[in-house]
C-alpha positions in Angstrom: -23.3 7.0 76.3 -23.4 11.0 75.7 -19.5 10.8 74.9 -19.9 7.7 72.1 -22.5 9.5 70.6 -21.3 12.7 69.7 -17.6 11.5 69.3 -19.4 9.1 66.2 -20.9 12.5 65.2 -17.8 14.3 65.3 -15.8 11.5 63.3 -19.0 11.0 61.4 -19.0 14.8 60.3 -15.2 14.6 59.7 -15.3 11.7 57.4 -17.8 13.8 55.7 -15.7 16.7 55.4 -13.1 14.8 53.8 -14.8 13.8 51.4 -16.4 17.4 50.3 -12.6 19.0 49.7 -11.6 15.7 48.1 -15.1 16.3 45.8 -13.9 19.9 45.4 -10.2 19.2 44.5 -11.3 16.2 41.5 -14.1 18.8 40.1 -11.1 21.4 40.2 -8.9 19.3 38.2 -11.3 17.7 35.6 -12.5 21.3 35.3 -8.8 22.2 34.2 -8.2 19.0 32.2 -11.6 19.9 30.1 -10.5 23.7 29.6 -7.3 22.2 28.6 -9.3 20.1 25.5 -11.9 23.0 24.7 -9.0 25.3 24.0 -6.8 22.8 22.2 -10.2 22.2 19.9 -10.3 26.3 19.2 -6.7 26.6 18.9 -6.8 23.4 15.8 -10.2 25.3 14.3 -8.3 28.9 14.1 -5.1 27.5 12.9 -7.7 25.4 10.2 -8.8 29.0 9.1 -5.8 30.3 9.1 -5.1 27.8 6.5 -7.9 28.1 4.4 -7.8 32.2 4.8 -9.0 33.3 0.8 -12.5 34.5 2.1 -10.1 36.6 4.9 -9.7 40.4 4.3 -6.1 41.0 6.4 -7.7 42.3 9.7 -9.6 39.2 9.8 -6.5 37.5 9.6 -4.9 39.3 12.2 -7.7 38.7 14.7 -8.0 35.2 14.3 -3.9 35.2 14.8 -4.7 37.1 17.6 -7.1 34.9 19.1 -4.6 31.9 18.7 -1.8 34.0 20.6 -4.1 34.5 23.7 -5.7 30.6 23.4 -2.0 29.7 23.5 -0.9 31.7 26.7 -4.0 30.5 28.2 -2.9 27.0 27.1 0.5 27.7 28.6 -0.9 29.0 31.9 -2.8 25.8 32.1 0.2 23.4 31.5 1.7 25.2 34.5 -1.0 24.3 36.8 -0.8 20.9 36.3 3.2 21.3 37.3 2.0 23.6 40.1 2.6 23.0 43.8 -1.1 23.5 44.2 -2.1 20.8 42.1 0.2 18.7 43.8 -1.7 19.9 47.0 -5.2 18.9 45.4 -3.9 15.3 43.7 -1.9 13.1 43.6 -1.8 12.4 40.0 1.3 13.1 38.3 0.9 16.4 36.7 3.5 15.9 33.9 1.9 12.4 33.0 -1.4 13.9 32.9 -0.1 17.1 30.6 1.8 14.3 28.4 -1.6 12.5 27.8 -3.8 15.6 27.3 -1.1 16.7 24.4 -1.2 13.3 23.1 -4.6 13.4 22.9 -5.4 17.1 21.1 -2.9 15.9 18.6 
């Protein structure tokens, strides 16, 4: 009776467990995939500015081109995640699909 009891617990607790990292690996990725649309959003405003630069003195100009170089490494960075081993590790999503649909959708 002692023995059915705690091996329920233990594959209660593991079941459990399971569930937690899986938890952890979705808010991981969603957390990517919205970092991925917030910096697309910037990089679309600066580039509008950009645009429309007459109220820009030239330093202005230069920092906001600045900006856009850094949002796009970051941008960069991100697409390689979802390429990454890792996020192979924490999904099985396919990470170019994903990428494909995210670009499709900032566009």
């Amino acid at each position: 009776m002692i023995i059915e009891k705690t091996k329920s617990a233990v594959d209660g607790n593991v079941k459990v467990e399971a569930e937690s990292w899986q938890a952890l690996a979705d808010a991981i990725i969603i957390q990517a995939v919205k970092d991925y649309r917030n910096r697309a959003r910037m990089m679309k405003r600066i580039r509008g500015r950009l645009k429309r630069n007459k109220e820009m003195t030239p330093s202005e100009l230069a920092c906001q081109a600045q900006r856009l170089q850094q949002y796009k490494e970051k941008q960069d960075a991100a697409g390689n995640f979802f390429f990454s081993r890792w996020f192979s590790v924490l999904s099985d999503l396919d990470g170019y699909d994903l990428l494909d649909r995210l670009q499709k959708e900032v566009m």
